[in-house]
C-alpha positions as CSV (number, residue, x, y, z in Angstrom):
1,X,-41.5,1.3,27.2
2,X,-38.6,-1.2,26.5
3,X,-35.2,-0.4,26.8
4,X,-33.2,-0.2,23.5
5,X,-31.4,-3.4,23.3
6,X,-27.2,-2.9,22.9
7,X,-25.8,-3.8,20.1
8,X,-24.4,-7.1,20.1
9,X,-20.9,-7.1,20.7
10,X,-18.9,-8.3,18.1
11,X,-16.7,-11.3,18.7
12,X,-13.1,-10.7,19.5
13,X,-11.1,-12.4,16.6
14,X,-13.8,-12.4,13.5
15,X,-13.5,-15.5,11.0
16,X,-12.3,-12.9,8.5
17,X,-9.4,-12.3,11.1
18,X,-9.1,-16.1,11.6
19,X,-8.7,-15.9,7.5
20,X,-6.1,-13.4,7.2
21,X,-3.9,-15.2,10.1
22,X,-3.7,-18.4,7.7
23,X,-3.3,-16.3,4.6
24,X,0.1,-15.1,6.4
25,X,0.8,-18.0,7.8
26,X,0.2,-20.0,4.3
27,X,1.5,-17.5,2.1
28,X,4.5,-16.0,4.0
29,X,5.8,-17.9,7.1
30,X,5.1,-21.4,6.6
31,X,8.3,-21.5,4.3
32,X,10.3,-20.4,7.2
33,X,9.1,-23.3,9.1
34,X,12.7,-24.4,10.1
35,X,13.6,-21.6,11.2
36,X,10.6,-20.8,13.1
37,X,11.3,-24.2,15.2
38,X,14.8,-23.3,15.9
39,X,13.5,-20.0,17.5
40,X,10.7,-22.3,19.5
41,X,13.6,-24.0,20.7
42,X,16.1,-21.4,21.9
43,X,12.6,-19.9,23.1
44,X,12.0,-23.1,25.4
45,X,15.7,-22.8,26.4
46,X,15.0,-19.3,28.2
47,X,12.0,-20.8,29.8
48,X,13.8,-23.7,31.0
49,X,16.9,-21.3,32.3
50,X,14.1,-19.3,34.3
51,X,13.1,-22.7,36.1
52,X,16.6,-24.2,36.5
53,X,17.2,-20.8,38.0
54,X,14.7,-20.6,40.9
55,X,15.9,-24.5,41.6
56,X,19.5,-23.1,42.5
57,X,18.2,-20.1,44.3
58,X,16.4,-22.2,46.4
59,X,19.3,-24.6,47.2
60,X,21.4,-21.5,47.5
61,X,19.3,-19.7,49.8
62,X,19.3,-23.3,51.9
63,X,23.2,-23.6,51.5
64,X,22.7,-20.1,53.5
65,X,20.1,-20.6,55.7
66,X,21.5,-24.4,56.6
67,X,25.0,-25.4,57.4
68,X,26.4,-25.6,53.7
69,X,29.9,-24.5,52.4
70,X,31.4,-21.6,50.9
71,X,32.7,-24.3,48.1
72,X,28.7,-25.2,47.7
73,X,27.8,-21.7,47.3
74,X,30.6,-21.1,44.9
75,X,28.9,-23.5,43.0
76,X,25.4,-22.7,43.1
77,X,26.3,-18.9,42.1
78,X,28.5,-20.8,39.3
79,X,26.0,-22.9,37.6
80,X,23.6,-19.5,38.2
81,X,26.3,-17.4,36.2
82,X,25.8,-20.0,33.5
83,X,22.3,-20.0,33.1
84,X,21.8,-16.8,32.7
85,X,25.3,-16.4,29.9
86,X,22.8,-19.2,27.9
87,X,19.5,-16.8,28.5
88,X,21.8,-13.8,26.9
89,X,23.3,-15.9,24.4
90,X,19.1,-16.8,23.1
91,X,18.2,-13.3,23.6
92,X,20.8,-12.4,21.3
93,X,20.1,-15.6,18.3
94,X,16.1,-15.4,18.8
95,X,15.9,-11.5,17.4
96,X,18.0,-11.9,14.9
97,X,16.5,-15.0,13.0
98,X,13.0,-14.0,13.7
99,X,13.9,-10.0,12.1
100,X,15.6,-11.7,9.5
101,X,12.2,-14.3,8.9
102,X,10.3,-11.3,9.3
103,X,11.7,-8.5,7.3
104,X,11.9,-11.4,4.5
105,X,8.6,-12.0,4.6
106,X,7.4,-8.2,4.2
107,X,9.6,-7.8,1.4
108,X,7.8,-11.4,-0.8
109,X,4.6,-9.4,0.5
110,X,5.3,-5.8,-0.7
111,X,6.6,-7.9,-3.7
112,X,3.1,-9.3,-4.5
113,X,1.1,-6.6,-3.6
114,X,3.1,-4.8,-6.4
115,X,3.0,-7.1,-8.1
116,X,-1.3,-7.0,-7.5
117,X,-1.8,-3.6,-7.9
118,X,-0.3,-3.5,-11.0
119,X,-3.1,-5.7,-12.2
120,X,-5.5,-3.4,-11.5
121,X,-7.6,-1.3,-13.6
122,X,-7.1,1.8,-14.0
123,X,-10.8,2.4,-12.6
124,X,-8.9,1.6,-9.2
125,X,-6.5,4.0,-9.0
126,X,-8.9,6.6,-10.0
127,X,-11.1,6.0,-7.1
128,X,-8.6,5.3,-4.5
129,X,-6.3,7.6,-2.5
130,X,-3.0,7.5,-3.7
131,X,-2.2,8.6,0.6
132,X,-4.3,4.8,1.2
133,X,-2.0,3.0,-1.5
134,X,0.9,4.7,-0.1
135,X,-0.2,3.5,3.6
136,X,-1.1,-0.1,3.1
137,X,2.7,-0.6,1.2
138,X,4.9,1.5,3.7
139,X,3.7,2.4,7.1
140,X,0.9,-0.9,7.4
141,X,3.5,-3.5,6.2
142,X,6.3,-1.9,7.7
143,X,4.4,-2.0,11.5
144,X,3.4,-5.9,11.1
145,X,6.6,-6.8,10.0
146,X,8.1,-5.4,13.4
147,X,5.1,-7.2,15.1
148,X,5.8,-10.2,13.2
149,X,9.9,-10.5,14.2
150,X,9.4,-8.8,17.3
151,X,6.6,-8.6,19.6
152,X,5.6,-12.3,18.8
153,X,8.8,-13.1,19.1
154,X,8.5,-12.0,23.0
155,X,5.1,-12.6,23.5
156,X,5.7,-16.9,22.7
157,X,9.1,-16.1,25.4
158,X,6.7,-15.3,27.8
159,X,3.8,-17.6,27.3
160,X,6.7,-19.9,27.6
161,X,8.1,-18.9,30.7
162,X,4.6,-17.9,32.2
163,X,3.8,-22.0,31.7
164,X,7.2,-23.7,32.5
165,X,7.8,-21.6,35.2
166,X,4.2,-21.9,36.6
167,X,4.4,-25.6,36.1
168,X,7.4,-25.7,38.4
169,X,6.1,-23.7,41.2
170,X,2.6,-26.0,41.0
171,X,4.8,-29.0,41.5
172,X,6.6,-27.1,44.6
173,X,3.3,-25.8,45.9
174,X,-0.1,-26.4,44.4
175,X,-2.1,-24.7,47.1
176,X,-0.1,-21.6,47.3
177,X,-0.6,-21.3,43.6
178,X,-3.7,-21.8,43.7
179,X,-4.3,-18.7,45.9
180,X,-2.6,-16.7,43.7
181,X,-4.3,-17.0,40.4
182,X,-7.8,-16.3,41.9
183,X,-7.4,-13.4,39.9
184,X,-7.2,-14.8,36.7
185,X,-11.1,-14.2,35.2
186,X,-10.5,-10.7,36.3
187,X,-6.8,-10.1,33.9
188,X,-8.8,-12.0,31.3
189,X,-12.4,-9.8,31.4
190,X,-9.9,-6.5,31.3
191,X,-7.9,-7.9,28.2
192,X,-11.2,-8.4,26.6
193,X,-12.2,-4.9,27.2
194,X,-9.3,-3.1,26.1
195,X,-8.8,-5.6,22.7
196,X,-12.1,-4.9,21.3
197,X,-12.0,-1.2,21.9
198,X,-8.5,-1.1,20.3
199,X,-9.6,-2.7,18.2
200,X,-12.7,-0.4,16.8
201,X,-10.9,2.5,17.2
202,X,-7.3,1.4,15.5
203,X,-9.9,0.6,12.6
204,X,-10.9,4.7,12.6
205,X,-7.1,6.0,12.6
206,X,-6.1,3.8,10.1
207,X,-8.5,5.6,8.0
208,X,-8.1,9.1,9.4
209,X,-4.2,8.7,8.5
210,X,-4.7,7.8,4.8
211,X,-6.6,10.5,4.4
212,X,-4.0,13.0,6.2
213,X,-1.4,11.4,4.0
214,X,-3.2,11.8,0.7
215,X,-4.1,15.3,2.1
216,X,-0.3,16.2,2.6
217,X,0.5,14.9,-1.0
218,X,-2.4,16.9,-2.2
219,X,-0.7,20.1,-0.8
220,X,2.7,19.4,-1.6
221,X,1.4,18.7,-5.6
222,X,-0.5,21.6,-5.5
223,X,1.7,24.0,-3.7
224,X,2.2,26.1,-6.7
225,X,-1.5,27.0,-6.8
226,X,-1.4,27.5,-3.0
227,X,1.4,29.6,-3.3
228,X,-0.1,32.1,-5.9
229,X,-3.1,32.0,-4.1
230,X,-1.8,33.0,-0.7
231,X,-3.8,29.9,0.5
232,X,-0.9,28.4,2.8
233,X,-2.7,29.4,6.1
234,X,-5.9,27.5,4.6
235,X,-3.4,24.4,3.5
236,X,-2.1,24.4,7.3
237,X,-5.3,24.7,9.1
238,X,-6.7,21.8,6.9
239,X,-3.7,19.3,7.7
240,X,-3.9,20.8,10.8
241,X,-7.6,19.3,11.8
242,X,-6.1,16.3,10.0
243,X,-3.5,16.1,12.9
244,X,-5.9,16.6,15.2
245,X,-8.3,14.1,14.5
246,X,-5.4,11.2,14.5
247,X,-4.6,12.7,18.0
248,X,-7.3,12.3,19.4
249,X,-8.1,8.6,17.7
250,X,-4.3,7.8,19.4
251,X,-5.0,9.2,22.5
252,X,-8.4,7.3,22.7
253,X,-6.3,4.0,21.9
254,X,-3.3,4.6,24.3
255,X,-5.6,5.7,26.6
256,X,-7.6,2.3,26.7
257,X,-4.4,0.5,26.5
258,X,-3.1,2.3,29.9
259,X,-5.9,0.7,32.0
260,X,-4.1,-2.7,31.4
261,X,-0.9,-2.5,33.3
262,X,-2.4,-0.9,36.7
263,X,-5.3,-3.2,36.9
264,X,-2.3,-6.0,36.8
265,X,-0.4,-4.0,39.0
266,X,-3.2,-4.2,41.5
267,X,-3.7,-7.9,40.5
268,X,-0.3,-8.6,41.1
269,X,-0.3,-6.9,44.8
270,X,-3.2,-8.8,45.6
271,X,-1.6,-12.0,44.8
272,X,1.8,-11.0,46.8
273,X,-0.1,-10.3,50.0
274,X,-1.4,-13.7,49.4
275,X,1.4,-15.6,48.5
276,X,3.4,-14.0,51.8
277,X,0.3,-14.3,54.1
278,X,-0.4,-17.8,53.0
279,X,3.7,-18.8,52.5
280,X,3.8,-16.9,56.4
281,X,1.6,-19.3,57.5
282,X,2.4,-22.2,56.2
283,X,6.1,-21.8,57.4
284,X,4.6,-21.1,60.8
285,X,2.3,-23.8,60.4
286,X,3.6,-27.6,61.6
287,X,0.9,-28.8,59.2
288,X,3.0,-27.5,56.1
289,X,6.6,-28.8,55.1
290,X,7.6,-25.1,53.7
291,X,10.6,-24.0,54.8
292,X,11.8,-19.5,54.3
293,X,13.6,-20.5,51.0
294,X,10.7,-22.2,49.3
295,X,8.9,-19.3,49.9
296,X,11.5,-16.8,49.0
297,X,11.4,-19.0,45.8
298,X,7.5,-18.8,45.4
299,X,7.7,-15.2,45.4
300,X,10.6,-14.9,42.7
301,X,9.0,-17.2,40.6
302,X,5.5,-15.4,40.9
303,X,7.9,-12.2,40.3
304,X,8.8,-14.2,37.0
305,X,5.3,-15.1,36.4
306,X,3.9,-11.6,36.3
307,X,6.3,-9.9,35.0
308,X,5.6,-11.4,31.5
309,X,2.0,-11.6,32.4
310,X,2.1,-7.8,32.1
311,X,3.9,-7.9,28.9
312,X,2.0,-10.8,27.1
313,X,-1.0,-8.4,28.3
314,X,0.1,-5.6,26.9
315,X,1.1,-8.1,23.2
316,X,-3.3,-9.4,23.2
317,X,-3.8,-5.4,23.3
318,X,-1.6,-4.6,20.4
319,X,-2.6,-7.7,18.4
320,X,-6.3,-5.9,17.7
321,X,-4.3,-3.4,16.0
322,X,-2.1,-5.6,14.0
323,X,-5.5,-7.4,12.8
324,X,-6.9,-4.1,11.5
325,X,-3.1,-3.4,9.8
326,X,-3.2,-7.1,8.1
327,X,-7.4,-6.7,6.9
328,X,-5.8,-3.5,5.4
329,X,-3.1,-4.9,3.9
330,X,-5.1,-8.3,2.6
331,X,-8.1,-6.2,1.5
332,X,-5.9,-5.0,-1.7
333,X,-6.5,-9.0,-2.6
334,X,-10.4,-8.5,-2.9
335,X,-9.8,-5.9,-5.8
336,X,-10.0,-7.9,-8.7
337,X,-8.6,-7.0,-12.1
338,X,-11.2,-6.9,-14.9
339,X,-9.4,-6.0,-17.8
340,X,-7.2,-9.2,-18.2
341,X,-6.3,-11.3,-21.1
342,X,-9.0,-13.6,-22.5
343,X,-7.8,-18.1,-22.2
344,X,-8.0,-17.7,-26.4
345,X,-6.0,-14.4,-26.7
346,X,-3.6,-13.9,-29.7
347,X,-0.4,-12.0,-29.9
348,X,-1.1,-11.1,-33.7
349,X,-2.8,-8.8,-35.5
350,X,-2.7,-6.5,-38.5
351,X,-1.7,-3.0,-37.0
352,X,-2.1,-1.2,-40.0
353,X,-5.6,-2.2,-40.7
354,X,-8.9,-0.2,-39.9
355,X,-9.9,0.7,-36.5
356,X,-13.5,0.6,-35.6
357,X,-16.3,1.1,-33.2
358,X,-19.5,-0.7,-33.5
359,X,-22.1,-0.2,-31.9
360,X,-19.8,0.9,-28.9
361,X,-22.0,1.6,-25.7
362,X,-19.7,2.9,-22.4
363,X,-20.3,4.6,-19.1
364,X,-18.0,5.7,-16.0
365,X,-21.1,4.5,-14.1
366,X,-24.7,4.2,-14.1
367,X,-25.7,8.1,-13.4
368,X,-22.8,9.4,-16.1
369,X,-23.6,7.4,-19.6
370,X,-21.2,8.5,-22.6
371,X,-21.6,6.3,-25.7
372,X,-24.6,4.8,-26.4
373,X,-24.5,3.0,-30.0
374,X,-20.8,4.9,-31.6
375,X,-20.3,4.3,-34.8
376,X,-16.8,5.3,-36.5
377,X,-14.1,4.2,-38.3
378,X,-10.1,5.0,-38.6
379,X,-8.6,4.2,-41.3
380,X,-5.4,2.2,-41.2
381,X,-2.3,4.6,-42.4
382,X,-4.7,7.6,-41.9
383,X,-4.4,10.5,-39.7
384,X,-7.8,10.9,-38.1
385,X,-9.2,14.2,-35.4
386,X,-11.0,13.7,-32.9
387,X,-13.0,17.3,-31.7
388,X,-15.4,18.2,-29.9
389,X,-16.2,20.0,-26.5
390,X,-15.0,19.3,-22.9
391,X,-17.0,16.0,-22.2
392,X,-17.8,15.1,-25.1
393,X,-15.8,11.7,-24.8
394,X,-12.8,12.3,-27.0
395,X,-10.4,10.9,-24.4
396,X,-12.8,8.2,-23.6
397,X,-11.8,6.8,-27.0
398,X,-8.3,6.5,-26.5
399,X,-9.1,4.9,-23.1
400,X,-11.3,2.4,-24.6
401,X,-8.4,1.5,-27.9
402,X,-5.9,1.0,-24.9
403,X,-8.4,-1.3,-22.8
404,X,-7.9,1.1,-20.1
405,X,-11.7,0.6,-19.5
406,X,-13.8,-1.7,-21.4
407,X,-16.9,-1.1,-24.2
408,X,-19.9,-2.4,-22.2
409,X,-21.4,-3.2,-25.4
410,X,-20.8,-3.2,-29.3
411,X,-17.2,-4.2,-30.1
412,X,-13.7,-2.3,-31.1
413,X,-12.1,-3.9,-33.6
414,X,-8.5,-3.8,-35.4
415,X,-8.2,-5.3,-38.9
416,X,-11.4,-6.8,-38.2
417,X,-9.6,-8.6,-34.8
418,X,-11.7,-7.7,-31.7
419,X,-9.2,-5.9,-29.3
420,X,-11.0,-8.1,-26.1
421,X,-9.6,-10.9,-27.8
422,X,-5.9,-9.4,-28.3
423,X,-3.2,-9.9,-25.6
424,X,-3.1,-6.4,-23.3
425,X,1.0,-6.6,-23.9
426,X,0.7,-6.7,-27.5
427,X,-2.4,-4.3,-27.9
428,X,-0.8,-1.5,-26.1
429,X,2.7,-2.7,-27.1
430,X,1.2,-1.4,-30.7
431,X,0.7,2.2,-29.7
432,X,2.9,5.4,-28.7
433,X,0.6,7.7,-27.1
434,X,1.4,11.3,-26.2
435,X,-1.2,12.5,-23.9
436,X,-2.1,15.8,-21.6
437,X,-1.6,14.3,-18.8
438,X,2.7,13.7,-19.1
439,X,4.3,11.4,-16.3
440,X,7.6,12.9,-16.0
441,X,9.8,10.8,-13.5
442,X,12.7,13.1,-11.0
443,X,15.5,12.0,-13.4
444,X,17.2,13.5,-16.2
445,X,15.4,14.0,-19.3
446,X,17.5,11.7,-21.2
447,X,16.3,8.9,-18.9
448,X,12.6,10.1,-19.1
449,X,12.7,10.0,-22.8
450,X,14.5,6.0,-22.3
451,X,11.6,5.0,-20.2
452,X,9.3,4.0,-22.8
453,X,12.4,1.8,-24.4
454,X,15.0,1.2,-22.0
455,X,17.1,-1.1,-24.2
456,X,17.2,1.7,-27.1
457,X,20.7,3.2,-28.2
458,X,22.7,6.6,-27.6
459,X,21.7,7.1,-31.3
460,X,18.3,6.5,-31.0
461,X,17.5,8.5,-28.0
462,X,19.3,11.5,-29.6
463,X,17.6,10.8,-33.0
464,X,14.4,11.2,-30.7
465,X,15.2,14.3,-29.1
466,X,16.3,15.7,-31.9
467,X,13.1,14.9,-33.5
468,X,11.1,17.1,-30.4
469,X,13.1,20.2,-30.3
470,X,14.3,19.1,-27.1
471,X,18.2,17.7,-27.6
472,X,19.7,21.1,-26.8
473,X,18.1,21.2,-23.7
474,X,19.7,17.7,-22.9
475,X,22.8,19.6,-23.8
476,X,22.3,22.1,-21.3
477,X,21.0,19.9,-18.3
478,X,23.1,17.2,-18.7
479,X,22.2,14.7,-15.7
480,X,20.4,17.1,-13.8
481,X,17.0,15.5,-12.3
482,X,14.0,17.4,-13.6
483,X,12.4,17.8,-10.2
484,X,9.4,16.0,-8.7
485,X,6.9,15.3,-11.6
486,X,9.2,17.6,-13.6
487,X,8.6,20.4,-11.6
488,X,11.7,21.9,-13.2
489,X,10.4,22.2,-16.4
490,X,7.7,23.9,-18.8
491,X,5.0,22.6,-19.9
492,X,6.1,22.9,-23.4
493,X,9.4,21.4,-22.4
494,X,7.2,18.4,-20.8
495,X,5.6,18.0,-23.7
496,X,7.9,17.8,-26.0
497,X,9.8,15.0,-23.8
498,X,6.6,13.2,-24.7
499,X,6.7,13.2,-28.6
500,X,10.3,12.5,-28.2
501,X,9.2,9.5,-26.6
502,X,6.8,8.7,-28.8
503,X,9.8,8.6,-31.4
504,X,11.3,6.5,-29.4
505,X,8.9,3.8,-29.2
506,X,8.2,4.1,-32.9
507,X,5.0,2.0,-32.4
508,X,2.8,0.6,-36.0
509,X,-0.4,2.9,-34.4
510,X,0.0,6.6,-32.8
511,X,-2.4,8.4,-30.0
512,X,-1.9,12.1,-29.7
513,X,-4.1,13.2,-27.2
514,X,-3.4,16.8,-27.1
515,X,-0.3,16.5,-28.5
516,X,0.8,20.0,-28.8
517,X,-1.5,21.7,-26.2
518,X,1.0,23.8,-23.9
519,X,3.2,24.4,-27.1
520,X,3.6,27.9,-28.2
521,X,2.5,28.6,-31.7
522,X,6.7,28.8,-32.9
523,X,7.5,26.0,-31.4
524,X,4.3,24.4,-32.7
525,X,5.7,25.3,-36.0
526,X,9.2,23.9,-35.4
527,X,8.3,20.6,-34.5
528,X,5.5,20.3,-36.6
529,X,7.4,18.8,-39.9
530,X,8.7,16.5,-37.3
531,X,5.7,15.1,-36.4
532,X,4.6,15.0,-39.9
533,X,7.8,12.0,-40.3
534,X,6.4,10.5,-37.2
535,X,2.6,10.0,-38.5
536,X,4.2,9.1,-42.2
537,X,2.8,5.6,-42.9
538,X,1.2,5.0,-39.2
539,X,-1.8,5.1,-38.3
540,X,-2.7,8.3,-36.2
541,X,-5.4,9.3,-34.0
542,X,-5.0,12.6,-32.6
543,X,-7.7,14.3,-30.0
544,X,-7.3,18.1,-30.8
545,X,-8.6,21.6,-29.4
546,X,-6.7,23.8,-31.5
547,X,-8.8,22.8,-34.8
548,X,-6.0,24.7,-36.7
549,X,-3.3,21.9,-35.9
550,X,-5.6,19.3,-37.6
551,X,-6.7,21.0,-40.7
552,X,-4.7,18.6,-42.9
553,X,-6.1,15.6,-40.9
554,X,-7.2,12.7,-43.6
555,X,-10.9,12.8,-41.7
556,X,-12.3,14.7,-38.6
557,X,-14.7,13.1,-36.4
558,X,-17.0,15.7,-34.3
559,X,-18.1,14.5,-31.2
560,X,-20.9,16.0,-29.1
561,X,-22.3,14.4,-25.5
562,X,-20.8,11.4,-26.5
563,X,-22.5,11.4,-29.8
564,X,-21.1,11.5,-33.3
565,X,-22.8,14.6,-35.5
566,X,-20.1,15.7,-38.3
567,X,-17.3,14.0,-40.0
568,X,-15.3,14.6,-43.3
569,X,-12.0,16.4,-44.2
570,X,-11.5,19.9,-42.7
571,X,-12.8,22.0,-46.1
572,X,-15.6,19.7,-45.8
573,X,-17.1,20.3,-42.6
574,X,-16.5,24.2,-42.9
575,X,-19.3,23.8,-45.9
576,X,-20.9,22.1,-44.1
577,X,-21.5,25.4,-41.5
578,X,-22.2,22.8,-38.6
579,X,-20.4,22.3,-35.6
580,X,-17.2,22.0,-36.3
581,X,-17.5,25.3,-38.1
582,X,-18.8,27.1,-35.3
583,X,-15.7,25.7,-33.3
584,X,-13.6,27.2,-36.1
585,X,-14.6,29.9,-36.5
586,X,-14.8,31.0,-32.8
587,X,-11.2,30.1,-32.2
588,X,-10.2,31.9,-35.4
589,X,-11.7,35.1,-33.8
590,X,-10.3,34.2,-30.2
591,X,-6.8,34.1,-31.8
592,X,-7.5,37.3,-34.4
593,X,-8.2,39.0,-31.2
594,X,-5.5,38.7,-29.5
């Protein structure tokens, strides 16, 4: 029987890798070029100061060991001094113009990935963890920006001095050198072996901490339900295990990591028992013209050799993490926008004509198909309903007049203009919506209700709240933030912020999805002549499941599995006795019974 052959290993820096490095390079850093020279420079400078040092330790040590002067040694120690105030004063400049280059260069990236996702359908955000968005634009960038402006930064000091000063103690001694990098292929075979574990496994907690992070938002949204539920020992165990996982991917990283420095450490003794025993030797040796200082020398320069060996060791280890962080952060790039303007797209458009669906075939995907041939017509200036069960795709048609998804076939028209050939901006600029699902921000209300038209007057913000009922509560809470997601407020109150927005914005074409759902039947009532001014002369589409809040609607469209089976006025489809009627007339009794 043959043995199962190992999977190949992968190579250690992928031409995907190789893509993203010039995509940083391209995109952020190359603009900095200047700068980054001027930090190779004062770079070089340290490297040079390393070498001009072990020179004057050597003539100091023979100024010593020979008959020199005190006035020599003065001036050895003096010129020393100096070196190492110009080594301070480049440790000081070189961090602060490459944290400056780099935390600029996060920022013009968190910029444009903003700026990216923003683009995005809606499709994306629907299917992605808001814990993974949150990820790739805090914790990711923020780690390869302090990679960026730091630890490469020191890694090219080191490089540097590793080669300058291994230069100069190759032109003092090639064959003690020699001896002591016999250990070389074995420094390079461990860094291989730690970087491409790191690198798998960095790959696996990245992922395991999106998912605790989305799992801690979760909880903290939901912490009213856990609360009422007595769940928070099921909420703690499950972020718990969570914890635990990321644990155990870290330890399993640092772990690998750790096997670097001793195995240098060990490399490192090896080559200091050869560098004495061979430096012994040759001073011993009349064959050699090696004095006690040039090997005192050798051995502070191999000091300085190794020293940043260990720590340019340690920067190849980290930089398999930093790849995974930058795929992560690139890979928002590959999702494309497919909801965009068309190259012919028109700002104009009749907004008070019909709107219609023909022909109008849409699914979320493959296994869950909704419309499959819709036919309807709202007409322009008319109020129109929308009913039907849970499912039945009543939402799906405000999604699809917004070009928050696209018709897969058929076409949606306005005034006879195809929406797919409108510009989004002036499509959705066209519509206040009022939907179930309310975004309230943690401000004040009066700056919730300006969001939607942030250039509006006092006047017309209070003309909007007065409009919703909801002025006197402005009164009340003054500036006061509303809590996280409004977490302060009722659902009625939420609401109502809504509609006054949707005064506000005072758009040609008005979407009420729901519009009064978490309103109590009185304040229904109060605010229902209100909305009556704000549907005057508009057209209005309004999604409804209390039937009773849409009786005077011009024409009711009845929906069912994504299929139209009734419409007509509201005395209409109760002759009819059809669906609609059964809907009635079992929320008529559901309310009688109360």
């Amino acid at each position: 029987m043959s043995k199962p052959r190992r999977p190949e290993r992968a190579p250690l820096y992928t031409e995907r890798d190789r893509a993203n490095l010039r995509w940083l390079w391209s995109r952020y850093l190359r603009q900095k070029l200047p700068w980054l020279l001027l930090v190779l420079l004062m770079i070089l400078a340290q490297g040079v100061v390393y070498q001009q040092f072990l020179a004057m330790t050597e003539d100091g040590l023979r100024v010593i060991f020979d008959s020199g002067t005190v006035g020599d040694l003065v001036q050895v120690c003096g010129v020393v001094f100096f070196l190492f105030a110009v080594r301070g004063l480049m440790s000081y400049l070189v961090p602060r113009v490459t944290v400056w280059v780099s935390n600029d260069a996060i920022f013009q990236m968190r910029r444009d990935l903003i700026d990216h996702m923003m683009s995005l359908d809606l499709a994306y955000f629907e299917r992605t963890k808001s814990g993974e968005i949150i990820q790739r634009l805090v914790t990711q960038t923020q780690l390869l920006g302090v990679f960026i402006g730091q630890a490469v930064a020191n890694a090219l000091r080191d490089a540097i001095t590793v080669i300058i000063v291994s230069g100069y103690l190759i032109y003092k001694n090639p064959i003690l050198f020699g001896t002591a990098v016999v250990v070389l292929p074995f420094i390079i075979w461990v860094m291989n072996f730690v970087s491409d574990r790191v690198k798998i496994t960095q790959g696996q907690a990245e992922t395991e901490l999106a998912d605790y992070m989305n799992g801690i938002e979760e909880t903290v949204n939901g912490m009213r339900t856990v609360k009422i539920a007595s769940q928070e020992d099921v909420e703690a165990k499950r972020l718990l295990k969570g914890t635990g996982h990321i644990r155990d991917l870290m330890n399993r990283v640092q772990i690998t990591q750790a096997l670097v420095m001793p195995s240098i450490d060990l490399s490192s003794a090896f080559v200091y028992v050869l560098v004495i025993g061979g430096g012994g030797y040759m001073v011993l040796s009349p064959d050699f013209d090696v004095d006690g200082a040039g090997i005192i020398m050798f051995l502070l320069g191999m000091v300085m050799v190794f020293d940043p060996a260990r720590l340019l060791a340690l920067f190849f280890g980290g930089l398999q993490a930093n790849m995974v962080l930058l795929d992560r952060i690139r890979g928002l790039y590959d999702e494309v926008p497919t909801i965009t303007d068309a190259a012919d797209a028109v700002e104009e458009f009749d907004t008070r004509g019909d709107i219609a669906f023909d022909d109008v075939t849409f699914a979320y995907s493959a296994d869950q198909p909704l419309f499959d041939g819709l036919n309807l017509t709202f007409k322009g200036g008319q109020v129109s309903a929308i009913v039907g069960s849970t499912g039945s795709g009543k939402t799906t048609i405000l999604s699809l007049l917004s070009r928050l998804y696209n018709a897969q076939g058929g076409q949606i028209t306005i005034g006879e203009q195809p929406i797919d050939g409108l510009r989004l901006k002036a499509l959705r600029g066209a519509y206040s919506v009022v939907a179930q699902d309310i975004v309230i921000f943690n401000n004040s209300i009066w700056e919730n209700i300006r969001y939607v038209k942030p250039e509006a007057s006092e006047a017309e913000i209070w003309q909007a709240a007065e409009n919703a009922e909801i002025a006197e509560l402005i009164r009340r809470r003054g500036d006061a933030s509303v809590g996280p997601k409004g977490a302060q407020l009722s659902g009625g109150q939420k609401q109502r912020i809504a509609i006054a927005r949707a005064f506000l914005r005072d758009a040609p074409i008005l979407l009420l999805d729901e519009a009064t759902s978490a309103l109590d039947q009185a304040t229904e009532e109060r605010i229902k002549s209100a909305l009556d001014r704000l549907t005057r002369g508009k057209t209005t589409i309004v999604v409804a499941h209390r039937l009773s809040s849409i009786a005077d609607a011009d024409r009711i469209f009845v929906l069912e599995a994504g299929k139209l089976v009734e419409s007509g006025k509201h005395a209409e489809l109760l002759d009819e006795n059809g669906l609609y009627a059964q809907l009635y007339k079992a929320q008529k009794q559901g309310y009688d019974g109360r």
